[in-house]
Every structure is written in structure tokens, then in C-alpha cells.
N, C-alpha and C positions, 0 to 999 in steps of 0.2 A: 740728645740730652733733654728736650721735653719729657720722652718719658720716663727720664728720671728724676723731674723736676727738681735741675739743676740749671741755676744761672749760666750764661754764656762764660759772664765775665767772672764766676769765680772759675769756670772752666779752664778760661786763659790764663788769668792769674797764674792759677796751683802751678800749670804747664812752664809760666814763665819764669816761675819760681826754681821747677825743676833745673831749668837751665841754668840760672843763674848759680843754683846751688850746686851744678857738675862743674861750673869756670872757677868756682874756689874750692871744689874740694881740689881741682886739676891746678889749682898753683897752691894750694896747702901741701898735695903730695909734691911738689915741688923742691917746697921751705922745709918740710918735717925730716927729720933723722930718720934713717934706715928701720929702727924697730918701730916706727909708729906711723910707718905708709900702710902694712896689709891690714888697718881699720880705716884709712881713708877712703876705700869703697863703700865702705857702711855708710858714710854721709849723702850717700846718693839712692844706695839701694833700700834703706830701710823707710826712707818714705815716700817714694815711689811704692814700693812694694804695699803701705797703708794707703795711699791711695787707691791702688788697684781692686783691693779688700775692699774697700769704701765703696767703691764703684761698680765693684761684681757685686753686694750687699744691694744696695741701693736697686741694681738691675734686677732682681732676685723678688727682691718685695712691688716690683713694678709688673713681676710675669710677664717679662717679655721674651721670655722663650730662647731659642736659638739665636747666635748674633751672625750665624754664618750668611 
């Protein structure tokens, strides 16, 4: 994460966030009626998915090449 110069802690944050945000959308799908569970995965995956953009970006303008 230095050479993305990205803080640790907002690193863990976001991450913690992530999780917290999969344990309610996982008792929202729970609570919610039949027609309005197959968008309860969007609560998860659409930002994850901007973070990842965020983070291949960020990687990208750092030239840091292959992550293999």
C-alpha cells in the first residue's frame, strides 16, 4: 500500500466496512420479501467492485507493473 500511497488505516477501515456491510445486507436478505432479495447482492458487490477500480487506478498511476 505505500506504493499507492494509501494509509493502512483507511485500508482496514474500507475492508471493515466491507464486512460489516456483507452482515446486513445477510440479515436484510433475510427481513426483505421475495421480490427485493435478487438486489440485495448489489449492497455488497457494487462497492467492492469501486473499490477495486479505485485501487487498480491508484496502482496504475503508481506504475507498478505486474502484481504477480
Amino acid at each position: 500500500m505505500r506504493a499507492l500511497r494509501m494509509a493502512m488505516l483507511a485500508v482496514t477501515l474500507a475492508h471493515w466496512g466491507f464486512a460489516i456491510l456483507g452482515g446486513v445486507a445477510g440479515l436484510a436478505f433475510t427481513e426483505l420479501p421475495s421480490p427485493a432479495k435478487p438486489f440485495v447482492p448489489l449492497l455488497v458487490v457494487v462497492p467492492q467492485l469501486a473499490w477495486t477500480l479505485f485501487v487498480v487506478r491508484r496502482a496504475r498511476m503508481a506504475r507498478l507493473g505486474a502484481w504477480g
